[in-house]
N, C-alpha and C positions, 0 to 999 in steps of 0.2 A: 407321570409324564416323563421323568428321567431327567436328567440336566441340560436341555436343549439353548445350545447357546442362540441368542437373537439380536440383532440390530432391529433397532427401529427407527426412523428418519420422518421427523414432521417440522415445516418451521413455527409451529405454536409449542412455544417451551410449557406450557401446561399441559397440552397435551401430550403429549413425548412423558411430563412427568404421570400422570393419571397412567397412560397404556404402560410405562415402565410398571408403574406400581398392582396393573392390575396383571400383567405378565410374574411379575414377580410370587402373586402370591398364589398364580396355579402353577408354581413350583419351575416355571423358566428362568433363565439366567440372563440379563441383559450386558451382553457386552461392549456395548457402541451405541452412540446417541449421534444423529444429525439431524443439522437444521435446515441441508437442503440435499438434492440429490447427488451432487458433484463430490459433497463430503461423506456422501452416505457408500457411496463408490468407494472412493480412499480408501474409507474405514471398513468396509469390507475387506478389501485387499488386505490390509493389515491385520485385521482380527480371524477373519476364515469364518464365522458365524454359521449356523447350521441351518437357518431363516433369517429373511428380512424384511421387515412390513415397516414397507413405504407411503407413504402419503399420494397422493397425485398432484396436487394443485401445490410446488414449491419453487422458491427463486432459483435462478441458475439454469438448474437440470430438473427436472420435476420427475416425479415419481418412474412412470412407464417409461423415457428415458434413462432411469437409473437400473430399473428391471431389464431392459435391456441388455445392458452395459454387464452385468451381471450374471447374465444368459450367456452370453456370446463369451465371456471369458470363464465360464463355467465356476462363476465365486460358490453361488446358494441360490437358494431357490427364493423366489418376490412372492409376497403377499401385498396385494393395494389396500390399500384405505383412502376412502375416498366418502364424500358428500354427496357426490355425483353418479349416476347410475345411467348415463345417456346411453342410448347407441353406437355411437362412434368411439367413447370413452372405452368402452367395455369393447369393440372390434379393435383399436392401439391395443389395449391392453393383453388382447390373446394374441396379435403379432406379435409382442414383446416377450411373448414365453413366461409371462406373469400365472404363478400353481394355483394363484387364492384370490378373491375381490369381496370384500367386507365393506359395505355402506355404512357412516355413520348415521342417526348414534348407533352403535353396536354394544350389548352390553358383555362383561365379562367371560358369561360361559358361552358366547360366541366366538369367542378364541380361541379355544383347543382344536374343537372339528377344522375350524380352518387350518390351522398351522399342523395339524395331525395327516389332514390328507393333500395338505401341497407338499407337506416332507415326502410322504410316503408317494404320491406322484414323482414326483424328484429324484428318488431313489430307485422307481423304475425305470426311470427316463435313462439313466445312469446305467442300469444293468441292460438295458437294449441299446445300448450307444458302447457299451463293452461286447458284448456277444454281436453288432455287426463287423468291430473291427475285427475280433477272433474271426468271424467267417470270413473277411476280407483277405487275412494273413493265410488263412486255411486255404483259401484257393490261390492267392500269389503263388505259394509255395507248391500247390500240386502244378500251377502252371509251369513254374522253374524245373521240377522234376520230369516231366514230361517232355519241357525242352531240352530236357538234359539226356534223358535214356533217348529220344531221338539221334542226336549227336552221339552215343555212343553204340547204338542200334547200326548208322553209318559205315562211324571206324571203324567197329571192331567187325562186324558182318554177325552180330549176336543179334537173338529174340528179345520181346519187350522183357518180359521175366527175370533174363539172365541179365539185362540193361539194369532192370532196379534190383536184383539181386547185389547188381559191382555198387552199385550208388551206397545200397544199405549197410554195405560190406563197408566202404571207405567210410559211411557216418562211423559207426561201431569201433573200425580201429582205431581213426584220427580222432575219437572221440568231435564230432564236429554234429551239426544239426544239418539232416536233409536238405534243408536251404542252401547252406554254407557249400557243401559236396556239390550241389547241382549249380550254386552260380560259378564255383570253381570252373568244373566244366563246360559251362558255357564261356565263359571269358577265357581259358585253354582255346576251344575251337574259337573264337573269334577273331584271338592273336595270329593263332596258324590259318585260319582261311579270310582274312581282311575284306 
């Protein structure tokens, strides 16, 4: 299984000890124990855990609001545990960006498949949430460049070509990135035409 570090967050201290102990001995590392979800939060932040399997039913903040919480500030990825297998529990629960939902009882070797494919969920989520911002920047930057060999397509009375020829020309010398060159030039033309 590798050394996958995990929080787990229940307010039944036996419980928390049992899933600690049965997490331990399929070779997980439990780094953080909470009693409810407010500390399961915290203690996220603090330890960086690589999974988190939350309870749903606890004082304070309860599970799917911890998952939440969790989601949105991109800690790790929620596994629920839960008693309760309703419909509405389970529809919060896929709001909240929750990877895993395990009904109690659950027994031991129900816990790898979970926690194996909400990591691995997780890890995709992560590398499509990298490759839109790359595409994001990818087109910022052909926009800027575009606007830029236009302005100088303008001034200088030159072809698109010879417009990103001069652009490529000034990355390369000033060592600078295509971005840098072309918002140059734009904020050049903006100063001189207001």
């Amino acid at each position: 299984m590798g050394e996958l570090r995990v929080l787990i967050a229940d307010d039944d201290p036996i419980i928390r000890l049992d899933l600690r102990q049965m997490l331990e001995n399929l070779g997980y590392k439990v780094v953080a124990e909470a009693g409810d979800g407010a500390e399961a939060v915290a203690l996220a932040r603090e330890h960086k855990p690589d999974l988190c399997i939350l309870d749903v039913k606890m004082p304070k903040s309860d599970g799917i609001e911890a998952a939440t919480q969790l989601a949105d500030e991109d800690i790790a990825p929620a596994v629920l545990l839960t008693a309760y297998s309703d419909a509405e529990l389970i529809r919060r629960a896929t709001e909240a960006g929750v990877f895993g939902y395990l009904v109690k009882p659950f027994k031991p070797s129900d816990l790898p498949p979970a926690i194996e494919v909400a990591r691995s969920r997780y890890e995709q989520n992560q590398a499509l949430r990298e490759e839109a911002t790359d595409a994001k920047e990818r087109l910022e930057v052909r926009k800027l460049v575009d606007r830029a060999k236009g302005i100088l397509m303008d001034t200088l009375g030159v072809g698109e070509a010879e417009a990103y020829r001069r652009l490529q020309s000034q990355s390369m010398n000033h060592r600078k990135s295509m971005r840098a060159i072309a918002e140059a030039v734009i904020l050049n033309s903006d100063l001189q035409n207001p």
